[in-house]
N, C-alpha and C positions, 0 to 999 in steps of 0.2 A: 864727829860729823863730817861726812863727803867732803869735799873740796868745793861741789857743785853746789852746793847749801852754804850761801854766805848772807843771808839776809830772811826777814821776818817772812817777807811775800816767799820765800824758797822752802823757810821751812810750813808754812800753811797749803801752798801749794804741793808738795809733796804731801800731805799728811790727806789733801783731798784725794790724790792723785791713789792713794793708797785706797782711800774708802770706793775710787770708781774699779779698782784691779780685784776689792774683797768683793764685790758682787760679778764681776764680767769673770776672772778666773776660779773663785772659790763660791760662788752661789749665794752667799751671805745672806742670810736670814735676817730680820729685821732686830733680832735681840741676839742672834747666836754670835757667841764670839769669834775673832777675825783668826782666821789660820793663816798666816805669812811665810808660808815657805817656799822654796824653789826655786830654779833659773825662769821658768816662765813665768811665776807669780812678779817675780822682783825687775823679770823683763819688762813684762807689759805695764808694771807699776812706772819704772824709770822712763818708758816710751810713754806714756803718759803725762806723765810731768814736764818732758822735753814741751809736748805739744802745749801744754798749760801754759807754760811759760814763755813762749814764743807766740803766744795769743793764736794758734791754729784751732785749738778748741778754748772751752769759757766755763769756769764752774757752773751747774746750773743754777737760776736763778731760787731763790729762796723757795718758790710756788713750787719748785718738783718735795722740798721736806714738807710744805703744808698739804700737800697731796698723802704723801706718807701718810702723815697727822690723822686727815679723816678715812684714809682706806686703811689706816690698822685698825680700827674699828675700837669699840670702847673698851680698851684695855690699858694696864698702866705701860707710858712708854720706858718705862723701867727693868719690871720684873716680870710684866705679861699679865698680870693678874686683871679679872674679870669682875670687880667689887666696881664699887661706886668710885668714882674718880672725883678730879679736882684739878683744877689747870695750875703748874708747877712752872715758874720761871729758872731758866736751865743756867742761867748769868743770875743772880738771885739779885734783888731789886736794894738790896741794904750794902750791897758791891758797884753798882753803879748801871749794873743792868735794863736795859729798856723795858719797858712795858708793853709790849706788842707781841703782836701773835708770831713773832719771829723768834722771839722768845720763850716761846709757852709749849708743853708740850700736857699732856694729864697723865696724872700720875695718882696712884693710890697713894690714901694718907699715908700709909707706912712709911711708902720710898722717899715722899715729901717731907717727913718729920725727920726719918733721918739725914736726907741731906742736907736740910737744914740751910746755912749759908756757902757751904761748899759749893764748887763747879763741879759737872760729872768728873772730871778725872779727878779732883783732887778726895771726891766722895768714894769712888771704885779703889783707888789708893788706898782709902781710912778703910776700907774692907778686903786689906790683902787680892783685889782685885787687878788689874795692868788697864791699861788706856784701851788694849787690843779687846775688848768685853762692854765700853761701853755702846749701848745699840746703834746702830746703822743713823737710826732718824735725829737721836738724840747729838750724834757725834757731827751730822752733816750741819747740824744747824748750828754746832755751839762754831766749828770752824768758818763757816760763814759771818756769823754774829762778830768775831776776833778779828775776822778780816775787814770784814765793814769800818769798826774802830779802828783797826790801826791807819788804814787808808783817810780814814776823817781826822786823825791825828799826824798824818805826815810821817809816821815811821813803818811800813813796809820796808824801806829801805837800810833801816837801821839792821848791825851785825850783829849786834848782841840785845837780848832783851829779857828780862829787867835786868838795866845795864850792870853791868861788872858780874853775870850770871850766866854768860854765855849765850847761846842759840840754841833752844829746845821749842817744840812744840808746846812743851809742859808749859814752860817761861812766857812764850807767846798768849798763852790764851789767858797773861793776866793781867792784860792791857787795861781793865777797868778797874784792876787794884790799886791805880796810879794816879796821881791827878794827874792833867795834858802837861802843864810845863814842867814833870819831872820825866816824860817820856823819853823825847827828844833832847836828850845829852847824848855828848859821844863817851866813849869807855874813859880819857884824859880827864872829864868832869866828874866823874865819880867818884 
């Protein structure tokens, strides 16, 4: 990990930072997977995150993914698929996930049954998939959703999470596998 990524807000922040560079430099389709390459791609990614991070710009608020939500139109935010839907909590509710439409995206039975209790990436993972594949709408919200938690738990600031695991994206977004007082230890308490 960079030198510049020493904390939970660094690595959520870069990982937005990433989702706003796969739509402004690579076009990013709302399911197509992310193509990260290049000095401009990884330019305007790092220029990006500078600004995030120095509060010159601001993730957008949760309403730009529920815009998504109803201008993708009835399909699953999964696979694209055009059948009968179902609203799918992206934080699954038996993990500690809230019940709000910040949570929710529709999905056909398919993609719902098999994610089952998984988060998107640990579901994309179970199918030889990368984190770079899950969709646009799905990804902006579950990173929103992580950050919201870790800021109402006090560990943004934390260097490693889940502690003695290092600082991953991966790591970060399993803020609700935790109870609150097993978050906030430092790596000594582990």
């Amino acid at each position: 990990m960079s030198e510049w990524i020493q904390s939970v807000q660094d690595v959520l922040m870069f990982a937005y930072a990433q989702l706003i560079a796969d739509a402004a430099i690579c076009g990013r389709l709302s399911r197509a997977p992310a193509v990260r390459s290049g000095p401009k791609y990884w330019g305007f990614a790092n220029m990006t995150y500078r600004k995030l991070k120095a509060g010159k710009i601001s993730p957008s608020a949760i309403l730009r993914e529920n815009k998504l939500l109803v201008t993708s139109g009835l399909e699953c935010a999964y696979c694209g698929k055009n059948v009968l839907l179902q609203w799918e909590h992206i934080i699954p509710r038996s993990r500690g996930g809230p019940d709000t439409i910040d949570n929710l995206v529709l999905s056909c039975s398919q993609c719902n049954l098999e994610k089952s209790t998984l988060n998107p990436v640990e579901w994309y993972a179970s199918r030889n998939l990368k984190k770079l594949d899950v969709p646009r709408l799905v990804m902006g919200k579950l990173i929103k959703l992580v950050y919201e938690e870790h800021k109402r738990r006090g560990t943004l600031g934390v260097s490693e999470f889940p502690v003695g695991k290092g600082l991953t994206a991966v790591g970060a977004f399993l803020v609700f596998d935790f109870p609150e007082n097993q978050t906030v230890q430092s790596g000594a308490d582990a």
